[in-house]
C-alpha positions as CSV (number, residue, x, y, z in Angstrom):
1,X,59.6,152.3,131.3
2,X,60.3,150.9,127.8
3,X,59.4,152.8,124.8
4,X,58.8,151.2,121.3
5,X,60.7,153.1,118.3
6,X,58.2,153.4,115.8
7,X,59.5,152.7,112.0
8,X,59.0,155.1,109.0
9,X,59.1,153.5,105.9
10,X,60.6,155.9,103.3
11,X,60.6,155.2,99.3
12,X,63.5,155.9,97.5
13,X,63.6,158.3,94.5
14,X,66.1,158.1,91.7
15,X,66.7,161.9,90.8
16,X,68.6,161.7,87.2
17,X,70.4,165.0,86.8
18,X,72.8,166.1,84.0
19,X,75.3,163.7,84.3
20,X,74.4,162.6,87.8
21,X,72.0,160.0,89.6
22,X,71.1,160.5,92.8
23,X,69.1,158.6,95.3
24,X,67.3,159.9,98.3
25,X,65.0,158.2,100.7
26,X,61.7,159.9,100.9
27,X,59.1,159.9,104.1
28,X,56.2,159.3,102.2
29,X,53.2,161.9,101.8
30,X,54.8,165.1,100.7
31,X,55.5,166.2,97.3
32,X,58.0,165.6,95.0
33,X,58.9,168.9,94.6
34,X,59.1,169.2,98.4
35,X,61.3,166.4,98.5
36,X,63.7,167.2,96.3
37,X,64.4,170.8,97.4
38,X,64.7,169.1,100.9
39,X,67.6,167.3,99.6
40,X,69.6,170.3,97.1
41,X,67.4,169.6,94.2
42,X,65.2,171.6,92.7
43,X,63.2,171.0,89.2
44,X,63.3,174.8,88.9
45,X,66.2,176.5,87.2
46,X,67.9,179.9,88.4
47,X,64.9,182.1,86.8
48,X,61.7,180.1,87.9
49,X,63.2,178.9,91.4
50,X,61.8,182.6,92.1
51,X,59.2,183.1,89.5
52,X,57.0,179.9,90.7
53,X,53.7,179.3,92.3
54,X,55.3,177.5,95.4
55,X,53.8,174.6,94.7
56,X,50.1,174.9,94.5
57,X,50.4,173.5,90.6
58,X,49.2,176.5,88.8
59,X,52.3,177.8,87.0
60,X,53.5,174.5,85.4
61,X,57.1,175.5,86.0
62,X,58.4,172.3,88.5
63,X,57.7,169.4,85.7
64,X,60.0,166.2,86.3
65,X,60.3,164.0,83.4
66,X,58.9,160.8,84.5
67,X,60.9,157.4,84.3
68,X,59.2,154.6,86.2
69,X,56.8,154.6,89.2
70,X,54.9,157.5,89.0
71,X,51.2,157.7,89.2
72,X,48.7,159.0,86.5
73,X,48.3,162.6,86.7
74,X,44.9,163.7,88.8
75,X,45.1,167.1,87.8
76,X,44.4,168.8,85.3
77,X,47.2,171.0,83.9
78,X,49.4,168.1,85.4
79,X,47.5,165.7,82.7
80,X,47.8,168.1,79.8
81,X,51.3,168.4,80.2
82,X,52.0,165.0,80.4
83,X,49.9,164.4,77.3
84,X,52.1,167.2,75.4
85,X,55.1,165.2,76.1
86,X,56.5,168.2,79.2
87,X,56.6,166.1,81.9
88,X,54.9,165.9,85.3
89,X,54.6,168.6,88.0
90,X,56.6,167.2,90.5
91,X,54.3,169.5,92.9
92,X,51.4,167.3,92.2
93,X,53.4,164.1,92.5
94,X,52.8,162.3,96.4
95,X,55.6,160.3,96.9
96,X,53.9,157.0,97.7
97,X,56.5,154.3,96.2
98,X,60.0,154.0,94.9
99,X,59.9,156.1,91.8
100,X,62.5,157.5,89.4
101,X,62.6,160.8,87.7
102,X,64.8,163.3,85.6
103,X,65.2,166.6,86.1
């Protein structure tokens, strides 16, 4: 019996940190947020990596500033941070193409 491996395409996400670039391949479909904390990033810092909303976008506390590839914002609070020069929730980011953020 032969069996067919069946290929994942992943995207690859540029994570600029302080002083530091990273690049991790992505399965697409999940969040940014759940991506990066898969690989030992987080876009929370040591007081808001507790105090969050875990990722349901309602606390504003995961934003990513956005470099290239990113779509549009769909939601709401995402939008009016983006408009007020914050950033993007990276919760409310679906990694769908190659992309590259800071954190």
């Amino acid at each position: 019996m032969s069996t067919t491996a069946s290929t994942i395409t992943t995207h690859t996400v540029t994570v600029h940190t302080e002083g530091d670039r990273h690049k991790i391949e992505v399965e697409p479909g999940i969040t940014l947020r759940q991506a990066l904390r898969r690989h030992g990033l987080s876009p929370h810092n040591a007081v808001t990596d507790v105090a969050n909303c875990g990722g349901r976008g309602h606390c504003g506390l995961c934003a990513v500033e956005v470099l290239e590839g990113v779509p549009p914002p769909t939601q709401t609070l995402d939008g009016t941070l983006h408009s007020m020069g914050i950033g993007r929730l990276s919760c409310l980011i679906t990694v769908d193409r190659d992309m590259a953020v800071r954190l």
